[in-house]
N, C-alpha and C positions, 0 to 999 in steps of 0.2 A: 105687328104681333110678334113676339120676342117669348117663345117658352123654352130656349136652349138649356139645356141640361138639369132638367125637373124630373127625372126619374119617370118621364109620360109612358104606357103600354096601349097596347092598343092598335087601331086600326084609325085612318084618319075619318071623323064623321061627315057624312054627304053633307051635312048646314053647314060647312067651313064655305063651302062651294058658294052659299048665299052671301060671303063677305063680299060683294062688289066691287065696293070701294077699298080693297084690302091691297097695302101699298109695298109690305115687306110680309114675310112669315119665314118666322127662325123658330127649325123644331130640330134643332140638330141636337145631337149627344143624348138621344134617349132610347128608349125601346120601342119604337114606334113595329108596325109592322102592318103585313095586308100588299095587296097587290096597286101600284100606282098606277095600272090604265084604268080602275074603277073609278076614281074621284076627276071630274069634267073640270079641269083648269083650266077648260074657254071662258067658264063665268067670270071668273078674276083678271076681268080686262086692266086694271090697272095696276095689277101686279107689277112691281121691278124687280124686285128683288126675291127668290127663292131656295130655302137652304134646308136641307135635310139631312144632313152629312151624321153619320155613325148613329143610323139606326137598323134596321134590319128587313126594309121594304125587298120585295118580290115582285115579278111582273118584268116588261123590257118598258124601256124607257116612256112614258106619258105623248105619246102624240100629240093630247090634249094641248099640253105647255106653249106649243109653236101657235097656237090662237092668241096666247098670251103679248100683244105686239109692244106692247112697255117693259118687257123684261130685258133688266140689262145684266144680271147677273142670274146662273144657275150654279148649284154648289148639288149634287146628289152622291155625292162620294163614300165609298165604305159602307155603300149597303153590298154587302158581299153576294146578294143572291138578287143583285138587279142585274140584266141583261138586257142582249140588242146590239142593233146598228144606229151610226148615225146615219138619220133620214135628211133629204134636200130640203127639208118643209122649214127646215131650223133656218135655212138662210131668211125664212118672212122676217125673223125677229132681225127687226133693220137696227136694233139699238144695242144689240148685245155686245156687252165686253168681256163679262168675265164667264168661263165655262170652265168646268171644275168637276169629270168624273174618275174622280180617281178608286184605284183598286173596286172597280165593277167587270162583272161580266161583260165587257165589248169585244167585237171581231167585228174586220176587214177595219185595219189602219189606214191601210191604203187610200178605199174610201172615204174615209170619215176626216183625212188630211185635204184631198180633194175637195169634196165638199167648204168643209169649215176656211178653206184655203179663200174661198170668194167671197169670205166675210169682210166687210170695210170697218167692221167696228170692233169687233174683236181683239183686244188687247192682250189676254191672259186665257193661256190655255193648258189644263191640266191635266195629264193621263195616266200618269203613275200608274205602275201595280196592274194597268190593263191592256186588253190585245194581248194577251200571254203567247210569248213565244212565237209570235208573228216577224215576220219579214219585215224591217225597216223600207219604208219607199222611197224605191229606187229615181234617177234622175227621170226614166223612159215612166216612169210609174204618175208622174208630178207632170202632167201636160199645161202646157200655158202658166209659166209659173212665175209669172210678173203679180202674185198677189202676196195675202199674208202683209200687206204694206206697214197695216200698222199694229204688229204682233211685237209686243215686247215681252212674253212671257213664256215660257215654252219650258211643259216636262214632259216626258218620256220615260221615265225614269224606273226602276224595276219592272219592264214588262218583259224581260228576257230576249229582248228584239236583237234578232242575228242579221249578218249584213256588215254593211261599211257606214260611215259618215256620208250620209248622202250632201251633192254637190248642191241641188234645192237649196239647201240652209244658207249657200253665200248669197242668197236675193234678197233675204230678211235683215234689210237696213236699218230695221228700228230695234230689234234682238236686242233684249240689253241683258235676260240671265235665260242661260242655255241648261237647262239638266239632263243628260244622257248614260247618267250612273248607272250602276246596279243593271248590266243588258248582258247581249253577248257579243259586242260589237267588235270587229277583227279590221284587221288592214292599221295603218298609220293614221296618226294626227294631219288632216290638212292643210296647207299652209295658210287659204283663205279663210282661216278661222280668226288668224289674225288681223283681218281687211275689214272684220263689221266694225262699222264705226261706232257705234253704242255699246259693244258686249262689255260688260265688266266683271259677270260671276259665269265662270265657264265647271259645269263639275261632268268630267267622264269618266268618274272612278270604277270600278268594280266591273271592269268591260278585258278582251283581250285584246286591244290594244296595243300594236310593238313599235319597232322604228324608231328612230330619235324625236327627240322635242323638237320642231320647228321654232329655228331663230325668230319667225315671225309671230309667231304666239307671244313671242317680248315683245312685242309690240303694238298691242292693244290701243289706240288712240283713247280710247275712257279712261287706262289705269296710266298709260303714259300724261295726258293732260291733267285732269281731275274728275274721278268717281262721285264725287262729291256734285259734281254739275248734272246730275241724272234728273233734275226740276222736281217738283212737288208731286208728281201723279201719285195717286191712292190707289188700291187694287176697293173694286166694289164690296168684295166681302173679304175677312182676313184672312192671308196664307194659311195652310200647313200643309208643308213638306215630309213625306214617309220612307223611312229606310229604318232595313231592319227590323219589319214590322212594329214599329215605333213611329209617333206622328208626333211633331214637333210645329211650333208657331214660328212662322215669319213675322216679322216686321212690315205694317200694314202700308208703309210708305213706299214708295223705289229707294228714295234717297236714306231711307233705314239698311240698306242691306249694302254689305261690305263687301269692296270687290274681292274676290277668290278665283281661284287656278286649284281646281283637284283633278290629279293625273292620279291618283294615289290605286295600286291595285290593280296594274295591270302588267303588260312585258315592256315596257320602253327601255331602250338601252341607250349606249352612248354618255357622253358627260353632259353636263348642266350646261347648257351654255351662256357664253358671260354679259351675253345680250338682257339676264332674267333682269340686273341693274336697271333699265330702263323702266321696270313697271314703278316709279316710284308712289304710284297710291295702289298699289296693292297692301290687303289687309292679310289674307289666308293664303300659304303656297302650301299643298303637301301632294307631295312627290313619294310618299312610303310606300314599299311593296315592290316596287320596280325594278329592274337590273341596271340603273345608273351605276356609272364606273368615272375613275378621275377624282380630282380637288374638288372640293367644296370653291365655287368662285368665290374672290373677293368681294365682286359687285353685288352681292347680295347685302353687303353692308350698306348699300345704297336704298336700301329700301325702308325710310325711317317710319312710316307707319307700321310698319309688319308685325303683327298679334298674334301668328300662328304660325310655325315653318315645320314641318312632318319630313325627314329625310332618312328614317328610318326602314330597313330592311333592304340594303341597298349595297354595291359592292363601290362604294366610297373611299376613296385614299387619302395619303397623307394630314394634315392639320387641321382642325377647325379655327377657319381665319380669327387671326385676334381682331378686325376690325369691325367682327359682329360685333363684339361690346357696344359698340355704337348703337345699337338696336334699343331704343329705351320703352317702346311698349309689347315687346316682346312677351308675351304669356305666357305659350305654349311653343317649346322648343324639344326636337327629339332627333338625336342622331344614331338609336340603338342598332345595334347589329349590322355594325361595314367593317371596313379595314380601317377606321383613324385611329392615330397615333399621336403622340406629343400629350402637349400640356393644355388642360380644359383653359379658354380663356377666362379671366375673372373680370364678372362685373355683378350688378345684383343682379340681377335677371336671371342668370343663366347660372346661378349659383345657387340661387332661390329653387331652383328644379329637383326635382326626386332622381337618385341616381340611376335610376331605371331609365332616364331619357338617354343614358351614355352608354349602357351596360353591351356586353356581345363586341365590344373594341379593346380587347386584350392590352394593345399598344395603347391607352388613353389611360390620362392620369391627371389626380387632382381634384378636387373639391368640385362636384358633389360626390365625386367615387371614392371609397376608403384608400385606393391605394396611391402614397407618395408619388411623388416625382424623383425621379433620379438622374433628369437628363444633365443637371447642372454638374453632379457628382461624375458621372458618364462621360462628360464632355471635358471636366478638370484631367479623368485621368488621362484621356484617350491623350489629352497635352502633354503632363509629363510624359506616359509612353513614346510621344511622338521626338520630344525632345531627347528621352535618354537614346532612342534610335539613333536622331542625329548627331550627340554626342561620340554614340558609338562608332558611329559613320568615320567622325572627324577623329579618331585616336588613330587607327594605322594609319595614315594618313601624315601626321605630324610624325612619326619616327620614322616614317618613310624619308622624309623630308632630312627630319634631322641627322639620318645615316647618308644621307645622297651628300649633307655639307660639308661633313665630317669627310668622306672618302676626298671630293673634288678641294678640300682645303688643304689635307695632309697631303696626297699624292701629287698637289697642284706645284708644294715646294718641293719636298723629299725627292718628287718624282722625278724632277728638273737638277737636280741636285746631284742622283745618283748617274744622270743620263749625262751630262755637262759637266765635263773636269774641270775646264776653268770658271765655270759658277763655282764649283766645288771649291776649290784652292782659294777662289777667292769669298766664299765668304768663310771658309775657316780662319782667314787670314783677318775677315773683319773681326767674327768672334773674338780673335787672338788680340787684335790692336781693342777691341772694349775691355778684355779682361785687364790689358797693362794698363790704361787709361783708368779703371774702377780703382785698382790697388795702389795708383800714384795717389790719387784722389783721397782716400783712405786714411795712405802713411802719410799727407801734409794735414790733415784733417787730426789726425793721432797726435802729431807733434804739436801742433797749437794747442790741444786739451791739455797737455801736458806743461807744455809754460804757463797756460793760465792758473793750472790746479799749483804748480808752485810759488810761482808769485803769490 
């Protein structure tokens, strides 16, 4: 039975409870309302499937449901005035995989990780927006924690949850998308976040967050091999994911959803490190909001899927590598508000972009920002400057020279000349024999002109 988003009001009627044979029931996206421990969803033994999401039921969670033993999916999400704990009675349902309450009244996380922790079948679990401002559970919190075995799905995600990265999470070998965004989570990035073998979409944006990027987060064996080999699993009922008060659809597949890295939004410092190169099927990196400092690496040009790069609000140096150009599906690119300088590289991609992706870099020039380039101009004169310098350099220098040859050539003879008599005598005496030698030479040279011109 399928009556998602028909404008429904009302309160659910006790005859729904006579469907027996009732295999799915979609009443999501309506106005539904009424308290959900009235209606007995023991009778609906072969129920699998249950979805109520964004109506406006009251009451804490249906006890009733856990009679339910064919249920493999529950969706009760965004009834903002349903509350409760989770109870142990939920592990009966031995089929369950997808469990989905998000943005509801729940408290004690703790428990409700324990519990659901000893689930075997559980695949997909969603908490977003609940446990408001609860404690993340701790390692000591998480007793016996060889389960969760075959958890590939796991949000957390706006519930305000204070604390660190619990060590728990390196058990869960089959994790393949983590969301921890939107918390208030403190301490560093873990190195063991890099060691799950399956994780391909990691988001802990909007946490505080500091300490460097671990080298080993480059290292994701999913985004290193192929994101792409996440196999066919289906989630029982479709995603959506909520941020910002805003609820958005996933992609009903695993193998729909693109690997990502969002650090975005918190204190990380440090440079990028040049290990990022190795994710080469990474689809999403954004890193905005951070205190990153240093070059943009090179190896990020390694990354030829990359669809999305965010490295905006960041204290960034020097160039943006020309060998991003190589980035050919490149969408969304932003490097607003660091220290880069130089020349924007040209390619389409990154040309294609609104100048706002560049803007807040003073030093940065070039299409798509109005202002020219003048490093070529810059760089012409600094040469002639550089050249007239050395020019300058080399002029005393040459009269240097040419007075030091001038002095050691005159004084070399004169000097020997006026010191030494008989130099002296004798080369005036040579003088003397050149001069009578020139003047004989002359007057026989005179006289032959002179017969010739009469003859």
């Amino acid at each position: 039975m399928n009556f998602d988003s028909n404008n429904l009001e009302g309160k659910l009627p006790s005859s729904l409870m006579n469907c027996t044979n009732l295999v799915e029931l979609h009443l999501g996206f309506n106005n539904l309302e009424g308290d959900l421990t009235t209606p007995n969803f023991s009778k609906l033994s072969h129920l699998s499937k249950l979805d109520l999401v964004w109506n406006n039921f009251t009451g804490i969670l249906p006890i009733s449901l856990y009679s339910c033993k064919s249920l493999k999916a529950i969706r009760l999400s965004n009834n903002p005035y349903l509350e409760g704990q989770i109870q142990s009675e939920i592990l009966s349902l031995k089929s369950l995989s997808f469990l989905s309450l998000v943005s509801v009244r729940l408290t004690n996380i703790t428990g409700a990780m324990n519990i659901l922790s000893r689930s075997r079948s559980l695949c997909t679990l969603m908490f977003s927006g609940s446990f408001n401002g609860e404690a993340m559970p701790t390692d000591d919190d998480m007793v016996d924690f060889h389960r969760f075995q075959n958890l590939r799905f796991l949000s957390l995600a706006s519930c305000r949850l204070t604390g660190q990265i619990p060590s728990w999470l390196s058990n869960l070998k089959n994790l393949e998308v983590l969301f921890l965004g939107m918390n208030q989570i403190t301490g560093s990035i873990p190195s063991w976040l890099g060691n799950l073998p399956k994780l391909f979409f990691v988001d802990l944006a909007d946490n505080m967050i500091s300490g460097n990027l671990p080298k080993q987060l480059c290292r994701l064996p999913r985004l290193v091999v192929n994101a792409s080999s996440v196999g066919n699993y289906e989630f029982e009922l479709p995603l959506f994911n909520y941020a910002y008060e805003k609820a958005y659809v996933l992609p009903r597949g695993m193998s729909n959803l693109r690997g990502t890295i969002d650090l975005s939004a918190n204190n990380i410092n440090g440079s990028i490190p040049t290990e990022i190169g190795q994710l080469q099927f990474l689809r999403n990196l954004f890193l905005n909001d951070n205190n990153f400092s240093g070059n943009i690496p090179n190896q990020i040009s390694n990354l030829h899927l990359l669809e999305a790069l965010d490295l905006s609000m960041n204290h960034l140096s020097g160039k943006i590598p020309w060998s991003m150009t190589s980035l050919n599906f490149l969408s969304s690119f932003n490097v607003s508000y660091n220290n880069l300088q130089g020349t924007i590289p040209t390619s389409t991609q990154i040309q294609s972009l609104d100048a706002s992706a560049f803007e807040g870099n003073p030093k940065l020039c070039g299409a798509p920002l109005p202002n020219e380039c003048r490093e070529i101009d810059a760089n012409h004169k600094n040469k002639v400057n550089q050249d007239a310098d050395n020019k300058g350099d080399e002029l005393p220098w040459f009269y240097i020279f040419a007075t030091l040859g001038f002095i050691v050539g005159f004084w070399g003879v004169c000097g020997s000349l006026l010191l030494k008599k008989t130099w002296r005598y004798a080369y005036f005496q040579f003088l003397d024999n050149v001069q009578d030698s020139l003047y004989v030479k002359m007057a026989i040279c005179m006289r032959k002109m002179k017969r010739r011109i009469g003859d």
